[in-house]
Backbone as numpy.savetxt, mean C-alpha at the origin, in Angstrom:
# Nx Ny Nz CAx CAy CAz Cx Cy Cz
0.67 -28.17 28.36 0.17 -27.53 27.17 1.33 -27.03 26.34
1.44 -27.05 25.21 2.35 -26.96 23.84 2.37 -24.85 24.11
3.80 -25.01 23.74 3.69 -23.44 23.76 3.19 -22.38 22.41
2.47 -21.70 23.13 1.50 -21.21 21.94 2.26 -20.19 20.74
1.69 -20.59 19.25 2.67 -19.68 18.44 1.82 -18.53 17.87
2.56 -17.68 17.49 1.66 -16.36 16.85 2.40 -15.73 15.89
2.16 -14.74 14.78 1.98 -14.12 13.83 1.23 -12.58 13.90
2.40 -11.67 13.47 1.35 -10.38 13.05 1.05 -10.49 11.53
-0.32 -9.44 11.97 -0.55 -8.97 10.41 -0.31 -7.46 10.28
0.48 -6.96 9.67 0.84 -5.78 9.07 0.63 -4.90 7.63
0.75 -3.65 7.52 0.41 -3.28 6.41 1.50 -1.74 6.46
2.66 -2.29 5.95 4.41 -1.48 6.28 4.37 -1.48 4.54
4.72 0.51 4.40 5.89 0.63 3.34 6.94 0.95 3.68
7.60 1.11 2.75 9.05 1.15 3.01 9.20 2.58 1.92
9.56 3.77 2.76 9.31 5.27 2.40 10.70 5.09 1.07
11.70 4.60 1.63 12.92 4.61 1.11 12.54 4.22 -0.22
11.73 3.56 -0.94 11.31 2.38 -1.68 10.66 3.10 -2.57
9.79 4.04 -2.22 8.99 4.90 -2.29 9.61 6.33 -3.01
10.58 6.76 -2.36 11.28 7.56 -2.75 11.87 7.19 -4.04
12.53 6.06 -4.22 13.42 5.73 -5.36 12.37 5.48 -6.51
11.11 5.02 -6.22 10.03 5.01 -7.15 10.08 6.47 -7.67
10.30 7.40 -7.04 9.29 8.78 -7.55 10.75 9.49 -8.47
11.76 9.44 -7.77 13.02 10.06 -8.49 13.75 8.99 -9.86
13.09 8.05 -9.74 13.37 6.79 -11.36 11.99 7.43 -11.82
10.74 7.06 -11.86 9.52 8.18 -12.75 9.92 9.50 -13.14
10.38 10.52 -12.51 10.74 11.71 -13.07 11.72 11.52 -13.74
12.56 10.97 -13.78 13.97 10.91 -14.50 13.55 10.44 -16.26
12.18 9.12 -15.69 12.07 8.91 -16.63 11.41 9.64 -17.76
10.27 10.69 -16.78 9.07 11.57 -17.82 10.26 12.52 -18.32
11.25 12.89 -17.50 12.15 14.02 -18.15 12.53 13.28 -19.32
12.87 12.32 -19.74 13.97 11.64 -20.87 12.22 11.24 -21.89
11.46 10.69 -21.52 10.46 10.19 -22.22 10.38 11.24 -23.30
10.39 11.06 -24.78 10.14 11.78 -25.54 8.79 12.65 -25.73
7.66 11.75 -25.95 6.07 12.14 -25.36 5.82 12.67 -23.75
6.73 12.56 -22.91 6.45 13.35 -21.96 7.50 13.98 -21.58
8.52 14.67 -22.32 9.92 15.54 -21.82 9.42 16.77 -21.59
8.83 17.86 -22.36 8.44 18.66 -22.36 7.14 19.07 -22.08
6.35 18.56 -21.25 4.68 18.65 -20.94 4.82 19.36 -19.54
6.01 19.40 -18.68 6.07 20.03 -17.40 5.24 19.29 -16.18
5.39 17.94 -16.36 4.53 17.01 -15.52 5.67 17.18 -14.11
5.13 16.77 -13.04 5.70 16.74 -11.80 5.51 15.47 -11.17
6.17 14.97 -9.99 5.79 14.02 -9.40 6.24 14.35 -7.76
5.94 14.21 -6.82 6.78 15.05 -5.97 5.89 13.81 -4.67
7.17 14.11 -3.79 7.13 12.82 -2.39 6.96 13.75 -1.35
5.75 13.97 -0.29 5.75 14.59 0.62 6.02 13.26 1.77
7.32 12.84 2.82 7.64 12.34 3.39 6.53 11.94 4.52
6.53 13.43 5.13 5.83 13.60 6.69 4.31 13.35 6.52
3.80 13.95 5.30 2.12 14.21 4.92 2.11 12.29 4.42
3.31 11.78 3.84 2.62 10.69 3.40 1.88 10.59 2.25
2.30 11.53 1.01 1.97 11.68 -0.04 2.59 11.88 -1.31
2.37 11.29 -2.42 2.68 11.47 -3.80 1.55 12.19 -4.35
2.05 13.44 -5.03 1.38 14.29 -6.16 1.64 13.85 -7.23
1.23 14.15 -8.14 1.32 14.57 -9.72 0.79 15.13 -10.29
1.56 16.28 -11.28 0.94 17.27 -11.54 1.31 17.36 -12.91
-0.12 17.35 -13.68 0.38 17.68 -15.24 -0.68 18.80 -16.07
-0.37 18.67 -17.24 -1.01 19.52 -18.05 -2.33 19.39 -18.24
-2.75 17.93 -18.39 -4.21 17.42 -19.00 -4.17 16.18 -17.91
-5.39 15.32 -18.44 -5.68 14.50 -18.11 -4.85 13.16 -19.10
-4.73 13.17 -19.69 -3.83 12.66 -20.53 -2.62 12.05 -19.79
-2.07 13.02 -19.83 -0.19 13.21 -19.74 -0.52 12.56 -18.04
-1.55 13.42 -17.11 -1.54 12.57 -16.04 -1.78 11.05 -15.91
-2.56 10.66 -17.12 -2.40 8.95 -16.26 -1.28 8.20 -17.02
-0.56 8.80 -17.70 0.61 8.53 -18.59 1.80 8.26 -17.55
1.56 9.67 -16.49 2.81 9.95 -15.58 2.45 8.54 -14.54
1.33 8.72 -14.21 0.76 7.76 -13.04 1.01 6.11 -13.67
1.34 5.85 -14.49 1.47 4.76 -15.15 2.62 4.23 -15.16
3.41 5.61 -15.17 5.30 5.23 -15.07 5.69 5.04 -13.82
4.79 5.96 -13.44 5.04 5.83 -11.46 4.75 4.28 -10.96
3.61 3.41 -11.32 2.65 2.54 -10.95 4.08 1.55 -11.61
4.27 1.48 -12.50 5.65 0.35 -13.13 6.68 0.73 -12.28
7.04 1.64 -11.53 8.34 2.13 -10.91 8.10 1.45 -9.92
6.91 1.39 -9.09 6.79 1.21 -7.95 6.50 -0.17 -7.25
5.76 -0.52 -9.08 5.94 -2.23 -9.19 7.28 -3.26 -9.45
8.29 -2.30 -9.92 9.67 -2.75 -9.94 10.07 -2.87 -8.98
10.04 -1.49 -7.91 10.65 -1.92 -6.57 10.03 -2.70 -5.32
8.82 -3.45 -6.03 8.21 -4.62 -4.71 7.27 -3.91 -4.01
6.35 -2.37 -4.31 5.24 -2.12 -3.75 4.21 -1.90 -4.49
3.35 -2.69 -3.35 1.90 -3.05 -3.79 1.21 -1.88 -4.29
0.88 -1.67 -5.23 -0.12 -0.33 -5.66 -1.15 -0.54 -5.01
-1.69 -1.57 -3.93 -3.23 -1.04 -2.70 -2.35 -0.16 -2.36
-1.07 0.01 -1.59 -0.16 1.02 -0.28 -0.58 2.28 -0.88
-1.49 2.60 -2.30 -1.51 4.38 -3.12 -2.87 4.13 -2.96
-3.20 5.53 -2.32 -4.44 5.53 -2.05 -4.98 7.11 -2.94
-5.53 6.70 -4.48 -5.50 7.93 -5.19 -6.68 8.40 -5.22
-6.67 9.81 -4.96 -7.90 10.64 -5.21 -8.28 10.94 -6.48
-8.97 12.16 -6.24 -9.72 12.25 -7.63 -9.54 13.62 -8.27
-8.63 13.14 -9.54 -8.14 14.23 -10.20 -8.61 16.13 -9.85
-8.03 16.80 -9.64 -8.56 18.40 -8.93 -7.75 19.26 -10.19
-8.46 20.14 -10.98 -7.54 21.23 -12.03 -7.06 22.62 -10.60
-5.85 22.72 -11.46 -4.93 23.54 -10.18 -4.88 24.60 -11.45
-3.74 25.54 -10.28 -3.72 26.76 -11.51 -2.70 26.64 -12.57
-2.83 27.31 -13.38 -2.29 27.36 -15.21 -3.17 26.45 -16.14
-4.45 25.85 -15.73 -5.26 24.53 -16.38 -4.25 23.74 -16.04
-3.48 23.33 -15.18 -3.05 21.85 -15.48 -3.65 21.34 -13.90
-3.83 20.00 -14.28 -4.38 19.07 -13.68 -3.57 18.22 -12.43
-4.15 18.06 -11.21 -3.31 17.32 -10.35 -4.06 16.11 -9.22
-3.28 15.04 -8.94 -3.98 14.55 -8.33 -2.64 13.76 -6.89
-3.67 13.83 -6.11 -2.85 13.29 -4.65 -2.96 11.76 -4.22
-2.20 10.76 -4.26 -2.13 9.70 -3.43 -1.83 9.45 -1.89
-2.19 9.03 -0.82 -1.80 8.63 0.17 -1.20 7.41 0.59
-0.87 7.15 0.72 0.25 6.21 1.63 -0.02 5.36 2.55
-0.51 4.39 2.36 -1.04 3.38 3.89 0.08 3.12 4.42
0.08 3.25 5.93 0.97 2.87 6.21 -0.06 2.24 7.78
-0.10 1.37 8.01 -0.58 0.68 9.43 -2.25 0.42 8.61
-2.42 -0.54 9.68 -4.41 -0.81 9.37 -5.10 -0.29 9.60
-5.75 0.56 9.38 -7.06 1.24 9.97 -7.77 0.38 10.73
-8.92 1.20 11.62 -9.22 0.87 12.50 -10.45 -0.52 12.12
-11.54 0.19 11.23 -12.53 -0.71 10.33 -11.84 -1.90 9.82
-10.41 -1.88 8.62 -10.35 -2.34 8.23 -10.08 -3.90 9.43
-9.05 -3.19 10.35 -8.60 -4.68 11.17 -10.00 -5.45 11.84
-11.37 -4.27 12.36 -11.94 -5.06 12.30 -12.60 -6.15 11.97
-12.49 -6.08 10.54 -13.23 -6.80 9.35 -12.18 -7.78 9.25
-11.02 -8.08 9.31 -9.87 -8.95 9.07 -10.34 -9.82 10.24
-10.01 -9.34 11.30 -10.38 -9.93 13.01 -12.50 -10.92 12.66
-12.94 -10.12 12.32 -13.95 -10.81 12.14 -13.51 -12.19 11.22
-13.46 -11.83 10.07 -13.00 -12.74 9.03 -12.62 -14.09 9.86
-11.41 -13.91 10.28 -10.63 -15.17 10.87 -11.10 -15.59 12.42
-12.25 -14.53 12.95 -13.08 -15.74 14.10 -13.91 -16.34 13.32
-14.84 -16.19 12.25 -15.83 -16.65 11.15 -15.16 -18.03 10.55
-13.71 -17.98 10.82 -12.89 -19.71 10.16 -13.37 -20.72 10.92
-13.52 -20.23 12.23 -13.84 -21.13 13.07 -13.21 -22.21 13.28
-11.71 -22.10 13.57 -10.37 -22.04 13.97 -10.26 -21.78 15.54
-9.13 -22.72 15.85 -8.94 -22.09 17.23 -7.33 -21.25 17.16
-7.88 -20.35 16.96 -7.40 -18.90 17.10 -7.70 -18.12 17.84
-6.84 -16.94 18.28 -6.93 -15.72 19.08 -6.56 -14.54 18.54
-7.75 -13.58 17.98 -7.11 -12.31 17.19 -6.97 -11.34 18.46
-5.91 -10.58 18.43 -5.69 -9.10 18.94 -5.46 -7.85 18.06
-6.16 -6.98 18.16 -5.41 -5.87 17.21 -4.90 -4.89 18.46
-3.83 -4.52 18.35 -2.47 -3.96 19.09 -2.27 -2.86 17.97
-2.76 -1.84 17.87 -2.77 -0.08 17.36 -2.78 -0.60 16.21
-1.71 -0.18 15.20 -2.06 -0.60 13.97 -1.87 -2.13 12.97
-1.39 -2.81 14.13 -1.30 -4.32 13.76 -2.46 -5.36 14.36
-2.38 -6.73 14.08 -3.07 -7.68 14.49 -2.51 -8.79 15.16
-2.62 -9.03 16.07 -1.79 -10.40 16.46 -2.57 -11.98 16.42
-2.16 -12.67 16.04 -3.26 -14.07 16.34 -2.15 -14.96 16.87
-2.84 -15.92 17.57 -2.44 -16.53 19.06 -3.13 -18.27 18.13
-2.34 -19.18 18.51 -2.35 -20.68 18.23 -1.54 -21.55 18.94
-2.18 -22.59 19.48 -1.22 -23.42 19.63 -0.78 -24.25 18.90
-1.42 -24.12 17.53 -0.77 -25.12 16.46 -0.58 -24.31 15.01
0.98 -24.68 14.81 1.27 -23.54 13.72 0.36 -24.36 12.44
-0.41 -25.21 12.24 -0.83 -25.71 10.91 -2.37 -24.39 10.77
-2.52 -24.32 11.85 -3.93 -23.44 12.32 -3.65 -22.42 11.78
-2.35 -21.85 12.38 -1.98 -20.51 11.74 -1.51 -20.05 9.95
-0.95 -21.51 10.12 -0.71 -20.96 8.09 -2.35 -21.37 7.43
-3.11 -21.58 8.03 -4.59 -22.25 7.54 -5.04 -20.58 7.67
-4.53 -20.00 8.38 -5.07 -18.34 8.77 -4.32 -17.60 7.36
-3.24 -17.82 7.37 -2.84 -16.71 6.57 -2.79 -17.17 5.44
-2.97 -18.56 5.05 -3.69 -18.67 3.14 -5.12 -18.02 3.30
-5.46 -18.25 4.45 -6.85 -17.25 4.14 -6.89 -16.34 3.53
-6.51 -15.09 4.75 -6.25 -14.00 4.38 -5.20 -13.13 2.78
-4.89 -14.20 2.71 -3.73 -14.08 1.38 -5.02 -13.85 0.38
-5.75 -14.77 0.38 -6.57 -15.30 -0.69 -8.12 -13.97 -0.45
-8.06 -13.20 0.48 -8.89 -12.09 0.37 -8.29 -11.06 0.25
-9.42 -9.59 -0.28 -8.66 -8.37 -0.55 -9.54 -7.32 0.24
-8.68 -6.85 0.79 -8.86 -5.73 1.96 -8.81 -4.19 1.52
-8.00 -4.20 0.18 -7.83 -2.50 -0.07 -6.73 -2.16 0.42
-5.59 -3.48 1.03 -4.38 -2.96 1.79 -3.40 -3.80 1.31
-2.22 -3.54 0.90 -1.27 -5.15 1.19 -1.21 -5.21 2.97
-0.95 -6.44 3.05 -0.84 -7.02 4.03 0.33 -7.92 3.93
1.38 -8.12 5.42 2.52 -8.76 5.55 2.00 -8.88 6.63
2.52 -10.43 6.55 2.43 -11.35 8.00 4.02 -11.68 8.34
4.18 -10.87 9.75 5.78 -11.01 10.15 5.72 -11.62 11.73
7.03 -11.46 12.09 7.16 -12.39 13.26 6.30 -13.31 13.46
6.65 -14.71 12.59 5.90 -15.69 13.03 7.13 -16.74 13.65
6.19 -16.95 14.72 6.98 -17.58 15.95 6.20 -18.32 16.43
């Protein structure tokens, strides 16, 4: 028997990436003429896994969130990885809202992926291994037949398929 090949599926940011997104946005709302002086914020909680922003109105916030969203699209992350809530007024009237950070698959979601690709009806082998997925083939044509799949659906996550071997 042919030795069997496999592929994860992942859903990795890169914090570093992340960071340089949020300190190029502020640099920029500071210099932005329409937003120099509005006292907007943007701020990276590392450990919590979160981006704030905090502005005056509703306005100026999706203005800020807009520079952020181009920053973050410059440096190669997927805006699914921002998981944004729903605007909350803080104190002084100004307005703020929190994003989260995917970082690994949830538990639902890998189910629904894992379903997906036994439903190809493929001979494949899904595992989900904590926050990744593994699939098992003995023929790599099987496996890239898996991951144009999955390319071609949307989960609410980016997804990277690494170590394929």
């Amino acid at each position: 028997m042919a030795k069997e090949q496999s592929f994860d599926i992942v859903s990795q940011v890169d914090m570093q990436e992340i960071d340089n997104a949020v300190q190029q946005a502020l640099k920029e709302v500071s210099q932005r003429y329409d937003l120099k002086d509005t006292g907007a914020t943007i701020s990276l909680d590392r450990k919590a896994a979160q981006v704030t922003v905090t502005a005056p109105s509703d306005f100026v916030l999706r203005q800020v969130k807009d520079v952020l969203a181009s920053k973050l699209v410059r440096r190669g992350i997927d805006l699914k990885a921002l998981g944004w809530g729903s605007p909350q007024t803080a104190s002084g009237g100004t307005v703020r809202v929190t994003a989260t950070i995917v970082n690994g698959i949830p538990d639902d979601v890998a189910r629904k992926i894992s379903k997906d690709v036994r439903d190809l009806k493929r001979k494949v082998r899904v595992a989900v291994e904590g926050d990744k997925l593994r699939v098992f083939s003995a023929s790599r044509d099987e496996l890239q037949g898996v991951i144009a799949h999955l390319k071609a659906q949307d989960y609410g996550i980016p997804l990277q398929f690494t170590n394929y071997r």
